[in-house]
PyMOL Python script that loads the backbone (N, CA, C, O; Angstrom):
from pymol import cmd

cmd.read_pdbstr("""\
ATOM      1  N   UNK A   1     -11.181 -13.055 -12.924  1.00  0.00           N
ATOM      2  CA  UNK A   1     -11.292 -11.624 -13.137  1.00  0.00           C
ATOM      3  C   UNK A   1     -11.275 -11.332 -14.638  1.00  0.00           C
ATOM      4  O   UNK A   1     -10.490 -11.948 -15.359  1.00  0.00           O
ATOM      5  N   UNK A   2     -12.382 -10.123 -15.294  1.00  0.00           N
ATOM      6  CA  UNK A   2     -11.925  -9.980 -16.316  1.00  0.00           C
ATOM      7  C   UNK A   2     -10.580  -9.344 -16.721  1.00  0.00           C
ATOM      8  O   UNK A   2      -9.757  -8.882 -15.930  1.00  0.00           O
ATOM      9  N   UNK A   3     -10.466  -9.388 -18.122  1.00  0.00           N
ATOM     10  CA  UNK A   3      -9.066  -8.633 -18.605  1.00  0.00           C
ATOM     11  C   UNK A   3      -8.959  -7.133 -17.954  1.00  0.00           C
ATOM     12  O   UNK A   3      -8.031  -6.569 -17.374  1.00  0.00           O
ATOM     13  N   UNK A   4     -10.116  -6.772 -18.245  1.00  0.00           N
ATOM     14  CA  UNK A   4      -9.928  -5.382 -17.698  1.00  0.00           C
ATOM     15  C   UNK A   4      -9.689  -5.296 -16.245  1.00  0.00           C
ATOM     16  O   UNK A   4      -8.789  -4.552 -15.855  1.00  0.00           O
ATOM     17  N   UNK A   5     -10.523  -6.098 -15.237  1.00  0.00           N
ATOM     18  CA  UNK A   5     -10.208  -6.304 -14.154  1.00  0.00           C
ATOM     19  C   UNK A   5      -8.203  -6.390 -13.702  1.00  0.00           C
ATOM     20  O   UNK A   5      -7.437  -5.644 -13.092  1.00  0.00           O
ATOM     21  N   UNK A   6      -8.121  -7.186 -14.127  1.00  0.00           N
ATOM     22  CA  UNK A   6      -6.069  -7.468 -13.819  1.00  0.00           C
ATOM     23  C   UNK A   6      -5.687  -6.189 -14.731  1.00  0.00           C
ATOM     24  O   UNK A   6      -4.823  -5.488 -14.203  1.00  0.00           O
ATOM     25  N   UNK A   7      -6.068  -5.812 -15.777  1.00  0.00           N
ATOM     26  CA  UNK A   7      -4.892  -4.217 -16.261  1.00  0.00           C
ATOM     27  C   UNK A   7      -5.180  -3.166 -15.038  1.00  0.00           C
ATOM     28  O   UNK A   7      -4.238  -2.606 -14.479  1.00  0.00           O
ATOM     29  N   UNK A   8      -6.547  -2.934 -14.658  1.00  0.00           N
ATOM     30  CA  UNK A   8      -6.949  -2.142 -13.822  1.00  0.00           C
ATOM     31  C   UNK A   8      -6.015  -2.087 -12.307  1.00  0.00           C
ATOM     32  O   UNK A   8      -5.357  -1.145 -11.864  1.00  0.00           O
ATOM     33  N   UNK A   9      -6.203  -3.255 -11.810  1.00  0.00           N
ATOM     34  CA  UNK A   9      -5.208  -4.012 -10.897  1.00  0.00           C
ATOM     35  C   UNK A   9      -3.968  -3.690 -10.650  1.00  0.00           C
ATOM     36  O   UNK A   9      -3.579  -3.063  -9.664  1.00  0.00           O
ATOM     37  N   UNK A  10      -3.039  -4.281 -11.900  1.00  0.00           N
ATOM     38  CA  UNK A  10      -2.251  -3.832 -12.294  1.00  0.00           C
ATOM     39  C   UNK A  10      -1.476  -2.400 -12.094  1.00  0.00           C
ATOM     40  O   UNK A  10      -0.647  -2.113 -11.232  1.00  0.00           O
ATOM     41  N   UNK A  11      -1.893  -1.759 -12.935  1.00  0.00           N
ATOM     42  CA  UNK A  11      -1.950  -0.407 -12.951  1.00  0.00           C
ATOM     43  C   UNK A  11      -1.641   0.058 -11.249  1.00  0.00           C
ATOM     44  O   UNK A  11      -0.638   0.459 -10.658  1.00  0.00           O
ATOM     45  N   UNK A  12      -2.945  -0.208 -10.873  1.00  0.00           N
ATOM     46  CA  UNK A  12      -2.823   0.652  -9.331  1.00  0.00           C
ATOM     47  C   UNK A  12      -1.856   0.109  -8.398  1.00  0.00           C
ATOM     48  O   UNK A  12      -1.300   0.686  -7.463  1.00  0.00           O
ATOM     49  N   UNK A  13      -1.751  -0.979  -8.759  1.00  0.00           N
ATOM     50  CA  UNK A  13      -0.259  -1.634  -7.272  1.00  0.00           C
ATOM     51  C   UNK A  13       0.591  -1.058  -8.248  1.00  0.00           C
ATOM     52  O   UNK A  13       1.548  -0.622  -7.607  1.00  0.00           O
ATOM     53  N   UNK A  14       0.736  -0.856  -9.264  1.00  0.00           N
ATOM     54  CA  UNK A  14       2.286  -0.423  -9.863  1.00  0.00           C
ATOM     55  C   UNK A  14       2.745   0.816  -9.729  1.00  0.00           C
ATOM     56  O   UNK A  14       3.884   1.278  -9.644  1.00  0.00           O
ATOM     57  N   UNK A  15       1.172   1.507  -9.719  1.00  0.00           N
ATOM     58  CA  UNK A  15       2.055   3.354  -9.525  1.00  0.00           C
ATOM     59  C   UNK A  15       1.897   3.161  -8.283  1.00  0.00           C
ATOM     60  O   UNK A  15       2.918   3.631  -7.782  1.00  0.00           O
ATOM     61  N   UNK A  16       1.189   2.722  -7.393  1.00  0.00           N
ATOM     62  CA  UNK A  16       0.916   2.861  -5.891  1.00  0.00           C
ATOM     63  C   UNK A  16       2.667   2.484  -5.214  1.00  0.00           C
ATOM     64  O   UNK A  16       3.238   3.261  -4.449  1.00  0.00           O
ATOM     65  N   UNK A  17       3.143   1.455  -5.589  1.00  0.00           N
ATOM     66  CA  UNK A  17       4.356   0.669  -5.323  1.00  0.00           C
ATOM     67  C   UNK A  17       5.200   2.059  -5.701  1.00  0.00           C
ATOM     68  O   UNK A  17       5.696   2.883  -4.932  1.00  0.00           O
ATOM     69  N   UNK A  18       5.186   2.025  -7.174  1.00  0.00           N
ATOM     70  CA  UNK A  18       5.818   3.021  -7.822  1.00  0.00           C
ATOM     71  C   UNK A  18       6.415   4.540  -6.562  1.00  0.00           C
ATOM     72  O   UNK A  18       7.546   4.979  -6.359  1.00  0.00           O
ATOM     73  N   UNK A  19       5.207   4.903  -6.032  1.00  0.00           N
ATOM     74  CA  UNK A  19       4.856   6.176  -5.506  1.00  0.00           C
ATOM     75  C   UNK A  19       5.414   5.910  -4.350  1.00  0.00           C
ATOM     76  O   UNK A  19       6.188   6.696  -3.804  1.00  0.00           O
ATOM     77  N   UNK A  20       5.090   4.819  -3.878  1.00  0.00           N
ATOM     78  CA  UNK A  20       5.843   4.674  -1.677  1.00  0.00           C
ATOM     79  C   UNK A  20       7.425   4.902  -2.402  1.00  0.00           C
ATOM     80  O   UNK A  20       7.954   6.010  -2.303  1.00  0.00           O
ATOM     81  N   UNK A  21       8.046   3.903  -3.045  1.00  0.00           N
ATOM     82  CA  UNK A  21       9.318   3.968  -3.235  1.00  0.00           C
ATOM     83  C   UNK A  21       9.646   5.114  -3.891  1.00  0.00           C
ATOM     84  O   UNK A  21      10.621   5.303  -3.162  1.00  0.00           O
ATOM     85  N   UNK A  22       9.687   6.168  -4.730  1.00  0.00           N
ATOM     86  CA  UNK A  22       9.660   7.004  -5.055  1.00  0.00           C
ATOM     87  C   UNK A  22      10.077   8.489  -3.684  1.00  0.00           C
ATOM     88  O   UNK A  22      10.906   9.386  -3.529  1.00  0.00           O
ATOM     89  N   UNK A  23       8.837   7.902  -2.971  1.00  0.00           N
ATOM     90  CA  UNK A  23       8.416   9.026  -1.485  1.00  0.00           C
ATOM     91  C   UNK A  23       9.752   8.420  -0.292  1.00  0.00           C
ATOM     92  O   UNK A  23      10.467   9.077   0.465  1.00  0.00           O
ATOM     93  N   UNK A  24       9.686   6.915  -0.537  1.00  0.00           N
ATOM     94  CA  UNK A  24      11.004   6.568   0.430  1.00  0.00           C
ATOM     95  C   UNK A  24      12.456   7.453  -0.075  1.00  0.00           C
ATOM     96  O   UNK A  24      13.145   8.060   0.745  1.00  0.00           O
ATOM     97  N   UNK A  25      12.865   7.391  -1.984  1.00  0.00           N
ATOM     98  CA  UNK A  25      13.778   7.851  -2.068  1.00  0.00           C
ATOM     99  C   UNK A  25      14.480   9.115  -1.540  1.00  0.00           C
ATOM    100  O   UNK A  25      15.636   9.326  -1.172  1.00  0.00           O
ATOM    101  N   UNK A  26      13.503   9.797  -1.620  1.00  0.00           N
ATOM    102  CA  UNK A  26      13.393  11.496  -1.403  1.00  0.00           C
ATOM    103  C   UNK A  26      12.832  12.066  -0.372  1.00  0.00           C
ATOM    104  O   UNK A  26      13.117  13.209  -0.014  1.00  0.00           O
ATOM    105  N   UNK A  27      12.077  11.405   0.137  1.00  0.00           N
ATOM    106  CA  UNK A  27      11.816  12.431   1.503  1.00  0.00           C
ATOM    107  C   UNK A  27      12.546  11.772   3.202  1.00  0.00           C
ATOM    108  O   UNK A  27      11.899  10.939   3.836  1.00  0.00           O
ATOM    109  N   UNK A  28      13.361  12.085   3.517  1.00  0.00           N
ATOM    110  CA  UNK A  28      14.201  11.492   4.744  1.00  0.00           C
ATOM    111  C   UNK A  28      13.278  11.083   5.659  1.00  0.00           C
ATOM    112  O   UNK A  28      13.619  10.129   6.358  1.00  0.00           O
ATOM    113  N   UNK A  29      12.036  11.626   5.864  1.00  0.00           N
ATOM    114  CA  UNK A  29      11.213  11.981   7.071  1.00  0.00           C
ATOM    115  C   UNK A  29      10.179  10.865   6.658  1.00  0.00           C
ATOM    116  O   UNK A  29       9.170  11.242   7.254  1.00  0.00           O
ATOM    117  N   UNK A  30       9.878   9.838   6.059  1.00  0.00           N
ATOM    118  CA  UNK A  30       9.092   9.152   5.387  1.00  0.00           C
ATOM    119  C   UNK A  30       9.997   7.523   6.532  1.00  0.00           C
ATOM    120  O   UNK A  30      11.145   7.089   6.625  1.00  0.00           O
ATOM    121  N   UNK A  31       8.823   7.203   7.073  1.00  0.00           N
ATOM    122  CA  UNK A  31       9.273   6.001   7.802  1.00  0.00           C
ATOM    123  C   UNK A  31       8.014   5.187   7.625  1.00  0.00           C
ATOM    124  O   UNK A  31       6.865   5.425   7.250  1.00  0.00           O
ATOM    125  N   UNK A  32       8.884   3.821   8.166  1.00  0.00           N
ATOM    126  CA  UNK A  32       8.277   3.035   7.814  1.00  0.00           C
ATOM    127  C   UNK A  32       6.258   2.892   8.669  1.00  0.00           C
ATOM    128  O   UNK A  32       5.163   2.485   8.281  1.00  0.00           O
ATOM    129  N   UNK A  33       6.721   3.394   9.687  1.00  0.00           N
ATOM    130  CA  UNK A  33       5.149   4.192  10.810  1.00  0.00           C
ATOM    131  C   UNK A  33       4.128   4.649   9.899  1.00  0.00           C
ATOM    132  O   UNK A  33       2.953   4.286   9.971  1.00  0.00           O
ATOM    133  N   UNK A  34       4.669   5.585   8.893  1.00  0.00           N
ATOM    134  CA  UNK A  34       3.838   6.275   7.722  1.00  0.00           C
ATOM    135  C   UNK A  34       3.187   5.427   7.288  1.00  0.00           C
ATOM    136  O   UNK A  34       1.963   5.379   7.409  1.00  0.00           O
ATOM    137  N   UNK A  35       4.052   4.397   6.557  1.00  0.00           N
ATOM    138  CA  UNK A  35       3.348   3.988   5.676  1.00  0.00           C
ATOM    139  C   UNK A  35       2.256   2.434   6.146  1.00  0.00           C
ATOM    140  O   UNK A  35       1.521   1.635   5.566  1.00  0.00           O
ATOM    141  N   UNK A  36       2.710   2.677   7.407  1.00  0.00           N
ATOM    142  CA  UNK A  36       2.044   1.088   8.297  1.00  0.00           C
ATOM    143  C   UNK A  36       0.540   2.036   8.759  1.00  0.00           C
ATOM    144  O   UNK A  36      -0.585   1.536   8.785  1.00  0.00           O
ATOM    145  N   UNK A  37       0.877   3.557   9.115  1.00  0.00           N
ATOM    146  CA  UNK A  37      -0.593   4.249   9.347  1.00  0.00           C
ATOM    147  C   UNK A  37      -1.608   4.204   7.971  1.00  0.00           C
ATOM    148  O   UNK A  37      -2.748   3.769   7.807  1.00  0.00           O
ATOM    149  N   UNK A  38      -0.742   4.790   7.174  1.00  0.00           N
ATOM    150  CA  UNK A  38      -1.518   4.693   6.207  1.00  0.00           C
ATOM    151  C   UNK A  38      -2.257   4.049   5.656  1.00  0.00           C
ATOM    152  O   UNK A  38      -3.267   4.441   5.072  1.00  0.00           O
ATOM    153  N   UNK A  39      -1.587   2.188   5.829  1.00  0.00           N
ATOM    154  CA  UNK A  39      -2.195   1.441   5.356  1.00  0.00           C
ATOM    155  C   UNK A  39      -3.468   0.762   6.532  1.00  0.00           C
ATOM    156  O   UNK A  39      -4.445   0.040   6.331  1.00  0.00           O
ATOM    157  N   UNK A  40      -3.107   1.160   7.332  1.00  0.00           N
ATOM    158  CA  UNK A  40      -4.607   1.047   8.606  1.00  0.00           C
ATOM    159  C   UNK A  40      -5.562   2.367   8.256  1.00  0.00           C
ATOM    160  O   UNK A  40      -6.715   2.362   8.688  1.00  0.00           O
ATOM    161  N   UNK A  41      -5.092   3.473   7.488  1.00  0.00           N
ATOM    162  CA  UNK A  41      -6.553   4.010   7.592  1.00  0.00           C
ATOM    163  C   UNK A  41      -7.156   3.163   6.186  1.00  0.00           C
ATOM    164  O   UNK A  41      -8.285   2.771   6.483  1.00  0.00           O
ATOM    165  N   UNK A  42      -6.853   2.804   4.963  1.00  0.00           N
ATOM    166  CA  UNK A  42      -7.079   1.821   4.017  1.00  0.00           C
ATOM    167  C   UNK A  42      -7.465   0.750   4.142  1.00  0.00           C
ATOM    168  O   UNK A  42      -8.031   0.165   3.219  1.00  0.00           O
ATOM    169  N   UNK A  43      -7.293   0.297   5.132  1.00  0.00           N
ATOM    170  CA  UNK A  43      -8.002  -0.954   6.236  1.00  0.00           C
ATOM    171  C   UNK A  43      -9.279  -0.003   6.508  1.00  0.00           C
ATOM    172  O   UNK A  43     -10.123  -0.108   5.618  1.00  0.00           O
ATOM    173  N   UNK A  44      -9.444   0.452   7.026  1.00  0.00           N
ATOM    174  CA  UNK A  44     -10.844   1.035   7.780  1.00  0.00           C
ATOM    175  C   UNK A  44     -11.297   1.690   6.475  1.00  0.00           C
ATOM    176  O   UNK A  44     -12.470   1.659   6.849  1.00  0.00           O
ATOM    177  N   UNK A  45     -11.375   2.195   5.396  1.00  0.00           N
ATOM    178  CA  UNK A  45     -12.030   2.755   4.418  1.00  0.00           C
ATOM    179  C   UNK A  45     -12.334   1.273   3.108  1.00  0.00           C
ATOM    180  O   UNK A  45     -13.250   1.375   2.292  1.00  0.00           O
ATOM    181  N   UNK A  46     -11.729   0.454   3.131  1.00  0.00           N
ATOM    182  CA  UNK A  46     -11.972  -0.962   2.641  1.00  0.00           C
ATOM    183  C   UNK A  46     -13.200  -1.620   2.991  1.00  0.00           C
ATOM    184  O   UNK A  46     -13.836  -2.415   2.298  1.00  0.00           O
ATOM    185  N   UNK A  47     -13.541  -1.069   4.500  1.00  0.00           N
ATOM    186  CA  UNK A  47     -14.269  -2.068   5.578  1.00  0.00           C
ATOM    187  C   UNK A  47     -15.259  -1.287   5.757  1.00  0.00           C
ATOM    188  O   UNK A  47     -16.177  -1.776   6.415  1.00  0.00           O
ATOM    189  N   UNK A  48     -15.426   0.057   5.296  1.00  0.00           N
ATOM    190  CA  UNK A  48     -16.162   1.206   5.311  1.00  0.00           C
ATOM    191  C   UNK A  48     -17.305   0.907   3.718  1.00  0.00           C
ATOM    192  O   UNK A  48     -17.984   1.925   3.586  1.00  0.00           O
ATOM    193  N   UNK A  49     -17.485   0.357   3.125  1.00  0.00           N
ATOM    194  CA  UNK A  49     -18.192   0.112   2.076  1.00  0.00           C
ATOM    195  C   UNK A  49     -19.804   0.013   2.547  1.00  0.00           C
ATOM    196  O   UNK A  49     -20.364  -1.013   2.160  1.00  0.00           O
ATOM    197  N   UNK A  50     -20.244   0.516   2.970  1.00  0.00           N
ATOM    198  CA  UNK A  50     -21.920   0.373   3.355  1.00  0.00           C
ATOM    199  C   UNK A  50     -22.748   0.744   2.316  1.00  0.00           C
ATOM    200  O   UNK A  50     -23.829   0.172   2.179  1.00  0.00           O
ATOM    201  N   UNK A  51     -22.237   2.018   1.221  1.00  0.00           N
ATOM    202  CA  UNK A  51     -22.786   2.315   0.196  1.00  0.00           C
ATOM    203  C   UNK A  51     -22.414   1.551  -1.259  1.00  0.00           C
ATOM    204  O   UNK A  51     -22.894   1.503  -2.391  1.00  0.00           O
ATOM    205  N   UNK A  52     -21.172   0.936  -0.476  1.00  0.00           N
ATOM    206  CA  UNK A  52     -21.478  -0.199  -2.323  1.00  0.00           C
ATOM    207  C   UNK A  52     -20.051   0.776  -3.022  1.00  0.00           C
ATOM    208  O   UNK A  52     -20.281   1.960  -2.774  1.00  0.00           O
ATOM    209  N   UNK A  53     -18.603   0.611  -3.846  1.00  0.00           N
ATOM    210  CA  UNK A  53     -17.506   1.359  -4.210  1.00  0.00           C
ATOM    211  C   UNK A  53     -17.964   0.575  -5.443  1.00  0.00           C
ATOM    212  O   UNK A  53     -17.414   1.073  -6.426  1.00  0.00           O
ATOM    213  N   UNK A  54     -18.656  -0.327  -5.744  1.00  0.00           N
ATOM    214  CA  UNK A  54     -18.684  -0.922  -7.081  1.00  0.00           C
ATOM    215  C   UNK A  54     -17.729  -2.016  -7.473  1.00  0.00           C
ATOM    216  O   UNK A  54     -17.157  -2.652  -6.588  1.00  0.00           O
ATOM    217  N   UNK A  55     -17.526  -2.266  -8.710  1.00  0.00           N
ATOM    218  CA  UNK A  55     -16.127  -3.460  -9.021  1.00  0.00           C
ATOM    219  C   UNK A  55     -14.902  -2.366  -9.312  1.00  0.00           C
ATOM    220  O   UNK A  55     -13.773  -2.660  -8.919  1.00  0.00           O
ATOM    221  N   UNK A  56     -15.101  -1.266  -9.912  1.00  0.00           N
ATOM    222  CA  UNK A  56     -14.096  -0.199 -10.084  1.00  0.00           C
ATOM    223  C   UNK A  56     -13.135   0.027  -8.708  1.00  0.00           C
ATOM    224  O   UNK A  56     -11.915  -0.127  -8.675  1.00  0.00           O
ATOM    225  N   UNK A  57     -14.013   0.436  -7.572  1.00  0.00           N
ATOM    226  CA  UNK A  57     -13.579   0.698  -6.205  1.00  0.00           C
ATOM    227  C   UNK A  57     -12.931  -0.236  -5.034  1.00  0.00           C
ATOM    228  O   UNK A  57     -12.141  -0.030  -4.112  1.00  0.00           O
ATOM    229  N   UNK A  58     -13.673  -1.396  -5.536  1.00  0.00           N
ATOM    230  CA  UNK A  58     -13.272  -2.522  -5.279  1.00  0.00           C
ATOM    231  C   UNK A  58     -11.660  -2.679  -5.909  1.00  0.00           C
ATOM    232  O   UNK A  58     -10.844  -1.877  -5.453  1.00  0.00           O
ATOM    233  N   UNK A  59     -11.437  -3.134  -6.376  1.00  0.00           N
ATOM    234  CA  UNK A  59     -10.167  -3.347  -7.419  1.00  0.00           C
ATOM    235  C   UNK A  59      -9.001  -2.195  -6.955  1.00  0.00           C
ATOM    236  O   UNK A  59      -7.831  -2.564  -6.853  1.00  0.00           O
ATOM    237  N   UNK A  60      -9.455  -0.495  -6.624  1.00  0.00           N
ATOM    238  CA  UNK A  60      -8.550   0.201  -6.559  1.00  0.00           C
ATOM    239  C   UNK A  60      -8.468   0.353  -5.136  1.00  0.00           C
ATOM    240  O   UNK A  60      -7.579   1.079  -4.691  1.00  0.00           O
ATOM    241  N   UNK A  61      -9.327  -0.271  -4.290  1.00  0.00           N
ATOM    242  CA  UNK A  61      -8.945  -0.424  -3.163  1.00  0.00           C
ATOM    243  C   UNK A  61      -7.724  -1.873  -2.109  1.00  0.00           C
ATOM    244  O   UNK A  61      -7.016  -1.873  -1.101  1.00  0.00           O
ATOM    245  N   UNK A  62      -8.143  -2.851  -3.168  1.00  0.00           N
ATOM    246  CA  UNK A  62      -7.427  -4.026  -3.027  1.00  0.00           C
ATOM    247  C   UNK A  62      -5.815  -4.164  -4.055  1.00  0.00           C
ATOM    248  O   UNK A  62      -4.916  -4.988  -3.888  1.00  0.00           O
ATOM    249  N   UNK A  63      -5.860  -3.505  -4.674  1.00  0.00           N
ATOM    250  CA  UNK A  63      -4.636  -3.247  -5.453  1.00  0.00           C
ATOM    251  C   UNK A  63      -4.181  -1.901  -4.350  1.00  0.00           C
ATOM    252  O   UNK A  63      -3.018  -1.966  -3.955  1.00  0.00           O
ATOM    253  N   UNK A  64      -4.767  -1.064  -3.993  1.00  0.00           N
ATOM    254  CA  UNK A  64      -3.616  -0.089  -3.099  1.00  0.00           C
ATOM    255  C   UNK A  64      -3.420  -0.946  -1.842  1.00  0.00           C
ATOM    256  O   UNK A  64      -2.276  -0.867  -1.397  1.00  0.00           O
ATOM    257  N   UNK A  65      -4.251  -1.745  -1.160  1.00  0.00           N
ATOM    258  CA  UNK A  65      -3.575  -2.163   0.071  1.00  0.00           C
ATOM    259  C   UNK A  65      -2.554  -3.535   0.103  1.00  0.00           C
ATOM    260  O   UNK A  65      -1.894  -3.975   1.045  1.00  0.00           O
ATOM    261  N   UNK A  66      -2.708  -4.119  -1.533  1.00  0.00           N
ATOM    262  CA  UNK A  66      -1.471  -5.202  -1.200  1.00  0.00           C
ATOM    263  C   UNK A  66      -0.414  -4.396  -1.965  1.00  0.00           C
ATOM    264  O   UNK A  66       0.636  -5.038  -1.954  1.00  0.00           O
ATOM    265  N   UNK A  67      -0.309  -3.448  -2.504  1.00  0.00           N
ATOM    266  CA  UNK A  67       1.135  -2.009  -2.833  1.00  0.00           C
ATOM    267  C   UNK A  67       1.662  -2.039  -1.380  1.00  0.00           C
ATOM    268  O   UNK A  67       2.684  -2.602  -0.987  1.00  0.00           O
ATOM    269  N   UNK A  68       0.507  -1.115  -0.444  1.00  0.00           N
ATOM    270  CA  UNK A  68       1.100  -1.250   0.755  1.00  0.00           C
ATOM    271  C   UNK A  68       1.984  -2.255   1.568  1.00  0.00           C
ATOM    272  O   UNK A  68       3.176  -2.231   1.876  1.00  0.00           O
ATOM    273  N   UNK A  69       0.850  -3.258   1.834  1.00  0.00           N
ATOM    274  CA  UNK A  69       1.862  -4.277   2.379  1.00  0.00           C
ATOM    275  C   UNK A  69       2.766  -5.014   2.000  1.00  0.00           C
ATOM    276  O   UNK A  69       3.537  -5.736   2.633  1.00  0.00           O
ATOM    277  N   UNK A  70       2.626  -4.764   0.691  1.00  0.00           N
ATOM    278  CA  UNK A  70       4.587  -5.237  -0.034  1.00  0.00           C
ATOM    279  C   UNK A  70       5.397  -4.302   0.574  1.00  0.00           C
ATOM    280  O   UNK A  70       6.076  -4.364   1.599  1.00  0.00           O
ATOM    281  N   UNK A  71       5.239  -3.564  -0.101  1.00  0.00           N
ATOM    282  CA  UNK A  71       6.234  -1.992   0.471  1.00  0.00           C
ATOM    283  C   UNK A  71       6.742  -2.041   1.849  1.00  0.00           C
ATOM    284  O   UNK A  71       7.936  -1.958   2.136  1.00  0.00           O
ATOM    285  N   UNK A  72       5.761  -2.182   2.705  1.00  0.00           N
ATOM    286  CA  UNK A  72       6.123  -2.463   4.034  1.00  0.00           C
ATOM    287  C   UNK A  72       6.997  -3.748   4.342  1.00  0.00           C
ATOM    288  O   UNK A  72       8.013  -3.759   5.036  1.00  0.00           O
ATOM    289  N   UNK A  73       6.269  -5.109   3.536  1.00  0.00           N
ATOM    290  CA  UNK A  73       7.203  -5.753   4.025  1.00  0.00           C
ATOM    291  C   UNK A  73       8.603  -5.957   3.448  1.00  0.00           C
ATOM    292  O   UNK A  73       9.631  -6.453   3.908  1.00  0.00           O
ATOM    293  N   UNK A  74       8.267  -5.374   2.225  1.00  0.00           N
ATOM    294  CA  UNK A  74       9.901  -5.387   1.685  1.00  0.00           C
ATOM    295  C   UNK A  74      10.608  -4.246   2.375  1.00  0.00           C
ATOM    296  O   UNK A  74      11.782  -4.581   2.534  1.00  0.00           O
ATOM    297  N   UNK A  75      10.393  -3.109   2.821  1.00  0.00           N
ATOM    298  CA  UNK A  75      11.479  -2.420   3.492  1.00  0.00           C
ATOM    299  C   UNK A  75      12.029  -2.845   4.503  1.00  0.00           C
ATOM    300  O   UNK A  75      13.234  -2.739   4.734  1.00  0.00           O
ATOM    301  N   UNK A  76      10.792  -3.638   5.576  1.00  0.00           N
ATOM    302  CA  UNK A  76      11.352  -4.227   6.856  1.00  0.00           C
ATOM    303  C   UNK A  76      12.427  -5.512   6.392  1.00  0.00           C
ATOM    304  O   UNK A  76      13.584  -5.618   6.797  1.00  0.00           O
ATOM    305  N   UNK A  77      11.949  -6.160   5.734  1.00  0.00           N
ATOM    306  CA  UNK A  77      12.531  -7.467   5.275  1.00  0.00           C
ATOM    307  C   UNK A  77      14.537  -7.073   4.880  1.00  0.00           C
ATOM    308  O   UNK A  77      15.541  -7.747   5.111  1.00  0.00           O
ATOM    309  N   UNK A  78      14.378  -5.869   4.304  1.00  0.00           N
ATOM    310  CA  UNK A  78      16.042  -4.735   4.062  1.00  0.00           C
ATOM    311  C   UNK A  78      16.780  -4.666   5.333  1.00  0.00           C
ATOM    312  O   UNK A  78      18.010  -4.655   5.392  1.00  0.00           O
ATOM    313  N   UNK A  79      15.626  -4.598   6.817  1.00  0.00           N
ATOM    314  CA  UNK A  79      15.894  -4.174   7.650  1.00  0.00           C
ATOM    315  C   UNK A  79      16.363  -5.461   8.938  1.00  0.00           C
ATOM    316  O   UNK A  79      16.702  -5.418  10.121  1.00  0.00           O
ATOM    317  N   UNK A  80      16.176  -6.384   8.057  1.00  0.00           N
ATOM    318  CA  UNK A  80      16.438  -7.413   9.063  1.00  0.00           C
ATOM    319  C   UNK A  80      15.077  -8.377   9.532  1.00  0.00           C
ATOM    320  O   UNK A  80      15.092  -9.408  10.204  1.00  0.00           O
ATOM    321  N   UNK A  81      14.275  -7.885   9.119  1.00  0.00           N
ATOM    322  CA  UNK A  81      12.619  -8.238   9.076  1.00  0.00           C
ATOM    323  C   UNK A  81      12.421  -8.184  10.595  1.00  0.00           C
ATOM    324  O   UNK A  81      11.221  -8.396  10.774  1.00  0.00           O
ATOM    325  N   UNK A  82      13.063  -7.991  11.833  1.00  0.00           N
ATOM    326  CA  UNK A  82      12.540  -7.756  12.710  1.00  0.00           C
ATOM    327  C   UNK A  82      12.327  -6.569  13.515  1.00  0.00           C
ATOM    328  O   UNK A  82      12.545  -6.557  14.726  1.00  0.00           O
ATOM    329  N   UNK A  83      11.751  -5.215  12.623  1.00  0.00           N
ATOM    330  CA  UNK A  83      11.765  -4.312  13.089  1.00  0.00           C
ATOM    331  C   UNK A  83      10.018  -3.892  12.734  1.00  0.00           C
ATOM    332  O   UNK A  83       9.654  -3.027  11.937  1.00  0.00           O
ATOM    333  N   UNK A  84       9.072  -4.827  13.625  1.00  0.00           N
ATOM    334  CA  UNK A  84       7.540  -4.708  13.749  1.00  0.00           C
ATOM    335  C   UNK A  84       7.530  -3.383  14.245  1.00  0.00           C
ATOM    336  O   UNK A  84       8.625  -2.978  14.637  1.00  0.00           O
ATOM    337  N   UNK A  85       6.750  -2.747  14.314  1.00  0.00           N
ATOM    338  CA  UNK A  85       6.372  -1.688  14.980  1.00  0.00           C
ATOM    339  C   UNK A  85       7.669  -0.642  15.100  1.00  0.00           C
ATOM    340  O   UNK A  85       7.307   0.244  15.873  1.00  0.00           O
ATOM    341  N   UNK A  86       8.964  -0.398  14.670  1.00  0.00           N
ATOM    342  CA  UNK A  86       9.661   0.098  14.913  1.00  0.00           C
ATOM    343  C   UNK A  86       9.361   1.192  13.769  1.00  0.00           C
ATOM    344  O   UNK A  86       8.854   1.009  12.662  1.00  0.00           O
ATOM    345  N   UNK A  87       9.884   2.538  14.439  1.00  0.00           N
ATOM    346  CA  UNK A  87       9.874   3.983  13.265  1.00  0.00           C
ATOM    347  C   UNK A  87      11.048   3.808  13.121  1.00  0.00           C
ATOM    348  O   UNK A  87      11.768   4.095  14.078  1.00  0.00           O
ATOM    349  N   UNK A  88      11.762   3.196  11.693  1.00  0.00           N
ATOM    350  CA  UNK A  88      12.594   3.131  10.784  1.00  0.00           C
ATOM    351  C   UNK A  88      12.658   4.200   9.762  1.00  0.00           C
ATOM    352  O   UNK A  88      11.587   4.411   9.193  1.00  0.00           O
ATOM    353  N   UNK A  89      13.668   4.922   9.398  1.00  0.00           N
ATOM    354  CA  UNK A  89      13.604   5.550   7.951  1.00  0.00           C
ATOM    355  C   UNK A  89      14.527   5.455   7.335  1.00  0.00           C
ATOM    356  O   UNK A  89      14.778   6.529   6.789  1.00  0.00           O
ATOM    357  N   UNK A  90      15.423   4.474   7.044  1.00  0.00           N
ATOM    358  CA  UNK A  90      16.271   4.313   6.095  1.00  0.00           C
ATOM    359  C   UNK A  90      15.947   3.072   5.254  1.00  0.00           C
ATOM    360  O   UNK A  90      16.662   2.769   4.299  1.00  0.00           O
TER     361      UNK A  90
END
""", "prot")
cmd.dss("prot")
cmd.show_as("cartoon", "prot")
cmd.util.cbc("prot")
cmd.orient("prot")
């Protein structure tokens, strides 16, 4: 990847990461369901590329969905890691 490629990268898993944990601190109503939907509609808009997102789109799409699935698995992992499919919010 170029340089710019990994700052770009970068950048977006960090505020993306940044932003779930942030939204976990403060909003009670924020479970872990949220953020497992969320990251399935990001799955289907990833896979949705028929017109081409470019290397830009590319990059800010693959940097937000491994934010996601850290996030996810590090909260479950808090939780005992066996709470698949469970609506957790603490």
């Amino acid at each position: 990847m170029a340089e710019w490629h990994d700052e770009k990268y970068r950048e977006i898993f960090e505020g993306t990461l940044n932003g779930l944990q942030r939204r976990r601190s403060v909003d009670p109503k924020f479970a872990i369901s949220d953020a497992e939907n969320q990251l399935a509609h990001l799955y289907i808009l990833d896979g949705n590329d028929w017109l081409g997102r470019g290397e830009l789109g590319d990059i800010v799409s693959q940097a937000t969905i491994a934010a996601y699935e850290l996030f996810i698995h590090e909260w479950k992992s808090e939780l005992g890691g066996n709470n698949v499919g469970r609506d957790q919010k603490s």
